[in-house]
N, C-alpha and C positions, 0 to 999 in steps of 0.2 A: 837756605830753605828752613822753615822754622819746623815742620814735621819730618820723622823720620823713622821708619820701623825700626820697633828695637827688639821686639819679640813674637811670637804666636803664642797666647795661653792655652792648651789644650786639657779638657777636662778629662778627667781620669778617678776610676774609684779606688784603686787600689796602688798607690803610687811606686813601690816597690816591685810590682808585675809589670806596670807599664812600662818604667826605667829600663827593664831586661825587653823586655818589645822593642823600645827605639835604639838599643846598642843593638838589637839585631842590625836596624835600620844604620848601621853605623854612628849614631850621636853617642856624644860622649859625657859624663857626669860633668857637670860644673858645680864644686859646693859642697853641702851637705845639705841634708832634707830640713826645712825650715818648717817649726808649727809655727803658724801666723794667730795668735791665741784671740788678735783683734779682729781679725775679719772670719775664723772660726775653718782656717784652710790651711791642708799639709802643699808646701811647693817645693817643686826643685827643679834648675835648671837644666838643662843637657845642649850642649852646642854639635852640629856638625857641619865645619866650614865655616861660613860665613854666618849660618843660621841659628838661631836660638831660637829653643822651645820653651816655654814654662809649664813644667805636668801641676797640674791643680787637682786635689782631693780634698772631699770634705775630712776636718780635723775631727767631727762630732756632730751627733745628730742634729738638724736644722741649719747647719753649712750654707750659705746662700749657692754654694754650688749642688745641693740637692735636689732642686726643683730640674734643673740643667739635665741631671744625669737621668734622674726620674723620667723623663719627658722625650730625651733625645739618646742620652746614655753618652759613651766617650765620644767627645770629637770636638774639632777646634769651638776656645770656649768666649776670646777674644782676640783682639787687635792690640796689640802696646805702641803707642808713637812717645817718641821720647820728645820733648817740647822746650823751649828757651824758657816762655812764662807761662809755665802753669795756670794762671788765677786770669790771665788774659783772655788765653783758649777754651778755657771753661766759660767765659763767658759768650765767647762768640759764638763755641759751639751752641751752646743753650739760645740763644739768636735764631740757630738756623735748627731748630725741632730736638735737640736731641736735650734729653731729660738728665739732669744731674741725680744719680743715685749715688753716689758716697764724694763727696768735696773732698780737696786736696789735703792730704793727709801723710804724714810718716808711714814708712812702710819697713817692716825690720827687715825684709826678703833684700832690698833697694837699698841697703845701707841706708834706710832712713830717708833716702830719699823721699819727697814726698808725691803721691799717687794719688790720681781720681779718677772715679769712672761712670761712664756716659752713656746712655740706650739713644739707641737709634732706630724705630720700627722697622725702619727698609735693609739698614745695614748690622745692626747686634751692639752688641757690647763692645766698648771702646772703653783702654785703659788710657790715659794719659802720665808719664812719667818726668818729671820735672831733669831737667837734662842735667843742670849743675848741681853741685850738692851744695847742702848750706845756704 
């Protein structure tokens, strides 16, 4: 199957408060806290079980996760499907309505791996992560 969850991105403004929230919830750090200086957002992972989270905080004012928090405040922020071909899926998706807002791209959180992401009126925001590396 070419799609497959790889994460929840949940948005969060303070990512250090949030972290101690979800080890309430039993999830556990994965990492260290990444600034992403490119897309202008603090992340960090936490797994519990099978599941992974990715808590997202804006890095500095105008963070495209600003409008998100402003508007809705914390809560799940995307979808991540990890993908075979990248550059394929983005095209299809873009076929069936969904708007490309950032093309496939390096991502330092992903080991580089490279990431894009997708709006979908009905469904939110869709990460796509490229499955292989390199």
């Amino acid at each position: 199957m070419e799609f497959r969850v790889d994460h929840v991105g949940y948005a969060v403004r303070d990512i250090e408060q949030a972290q101690k929230q979800f080890e309430e919830l039993g999830f556990m750090r994965d990492g260290e806290i990444v600034d992403d200086e490119a897309r202008h957002v603090r992340l960090l992972f936490m797994h519990l079980g099978e599941y992974t989270i990715e808590l997202v905080a804006p890095l500095r004012e105008g963070s495209p996760i600003d409008g998100f928090l402003k508007s809705i405040g914390s809560g799940t922020y995307h979808l991540c499907y990890a993908v075979e071909d990248i550059d394929y899926q983005c095209a299809r998706l873009q076929q069936q309505n969904y708007k490309l807002l950032l093309p496939p791209q390096a991502a330092i959180a992903m080991r580089n791996r490279r990431v894009a992401f997708l709006m979908h009126r009905h469904l939110g925001l869709v990460e796509l992560l490229e499955r292989n590396e390199g």
